[in-house]
N, C-alpha and C positions, 0 to 999 in steps of 0.2 A: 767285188767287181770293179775293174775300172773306169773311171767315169771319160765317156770315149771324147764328150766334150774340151778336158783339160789335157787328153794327149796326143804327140804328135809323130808322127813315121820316121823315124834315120835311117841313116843307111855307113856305112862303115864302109870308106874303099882306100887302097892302098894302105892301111894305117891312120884314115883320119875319118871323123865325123860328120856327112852332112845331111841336111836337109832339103828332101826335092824343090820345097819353095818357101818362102818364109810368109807365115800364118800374118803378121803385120802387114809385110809390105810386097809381098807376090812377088818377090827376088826368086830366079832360078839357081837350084845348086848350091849353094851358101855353106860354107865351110863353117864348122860351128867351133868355139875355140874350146873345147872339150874334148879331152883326150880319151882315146877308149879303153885304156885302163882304168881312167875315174870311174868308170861305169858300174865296176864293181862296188866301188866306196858307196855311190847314190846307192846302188841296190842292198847295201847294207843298212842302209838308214842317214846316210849324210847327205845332208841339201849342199848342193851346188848354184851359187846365179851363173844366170845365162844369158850373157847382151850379144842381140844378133848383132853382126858387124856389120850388114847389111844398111839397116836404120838405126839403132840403138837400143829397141825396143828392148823392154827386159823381164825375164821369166826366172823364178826359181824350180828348178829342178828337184823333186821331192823321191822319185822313184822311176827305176827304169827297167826294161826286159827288152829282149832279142828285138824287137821292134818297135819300140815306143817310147816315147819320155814323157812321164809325166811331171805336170809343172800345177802350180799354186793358183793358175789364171786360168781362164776359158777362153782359147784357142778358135773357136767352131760353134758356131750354134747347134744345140741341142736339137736331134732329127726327134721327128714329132712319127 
């Protein structure tokens, strides 16, 4: 199961990667510099880093699926 704390929602429009907000810094939209053909590489087993351009924050991307990136960090506090 994935741990829903460490992942986070994209979205894929015209060709490129973004994220409705950034988990750091509440930026809306934020175009993530990941391409979505890498997607498949992560989903093979290759980590990818990830700096939001927003802030700089930075996530390794470990694994990903049709909605979600999972990364090395905790994103969310854990719903109780």
């Amino acid at each position: 199961m994935i741990p829903f704390e460490k992942a986070w929602p994209y979205d894929i429009l015209m060709g490129d990667l973004y994220v409705s907000s950034c988990p750091f810094c509440n930026a809306d939209n934020v175009l993530l510099p990941v391409r979505p053909s890498e997607l498949q590489d992560i989903q093979d087993g290759m980590k990818r880093l990830l700096v939001f351009p927003c802030c700089r924050n930075k996530v390794t991307i470990v694994d990903a699926d049709r909605d979600y990136l999972l990364t090395d960090r905790t994103l969310r506090k854990p719903r109780r």
